[in-house]
C-alpha positions, 0 to 999 in steps of 0.5 A: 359480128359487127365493126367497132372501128375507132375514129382515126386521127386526122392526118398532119399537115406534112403528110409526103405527096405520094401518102396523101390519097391514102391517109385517110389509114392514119391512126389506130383501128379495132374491130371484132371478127370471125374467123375460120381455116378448114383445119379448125373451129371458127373462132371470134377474135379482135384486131387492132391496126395502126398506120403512122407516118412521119412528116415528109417520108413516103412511106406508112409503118403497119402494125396488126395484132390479133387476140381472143375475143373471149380470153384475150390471148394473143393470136397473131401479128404483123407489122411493115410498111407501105411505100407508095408511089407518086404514079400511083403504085403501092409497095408493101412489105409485111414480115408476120410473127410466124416468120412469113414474110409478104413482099407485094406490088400494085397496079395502080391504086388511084389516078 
């Protein structure tokens, strides 16, 4: 299925140093999709993401939230936050509805 993404909103004037190279998130993102485990039918579903920041904090909010395609019943959700680093790092926290919480790492993602 084809990506309807929505123009995201231009980053502030005051996004933090370390949030810079990726602000290019910030705003909200939807987008059609196929999904499919072993154990089920694929199923078609839309995604909505947000990325936000506040003004001079290192760290961008996440949110994902997953409904139905067909019925809009909602499937899955998650939301955290990304802490970039100055040295190029990246932290991620993401705590899911199904209790499942992400706790991750990078290597460096710009130089």
């Amino acid at each position: 299925m084809a990506a309807n993404f929505t123009t995201p909103i231009p980053p502030p004037a005051t996004v933090h140093l370390a949030v810079q190279p990726l602000s290019y998130l910030l705003g909200t993102w939807r987008g059609q999709g196929e999904g499919s485990f072993p154990t089920i039918s694929p199923f078609n579903y839309t995604e909505e993401l947000k990325f936000s920041h506040s003004p001079n904090k290192p760290v961008i909010a996440y949110s994902s939230k997953t409904w139905k395609l067909n019925t809009n019943q909602p499937m899955h959700s998650e939301s955290g936050y990304w802490r970039p680093q100055i040295d190029g790092t990246i932290e991620v926290v993401i705590a899911q509805s199904t209790g499942l919480v992400e706790v991750q790492v990078s290597e460096r993602y710009f130089k």
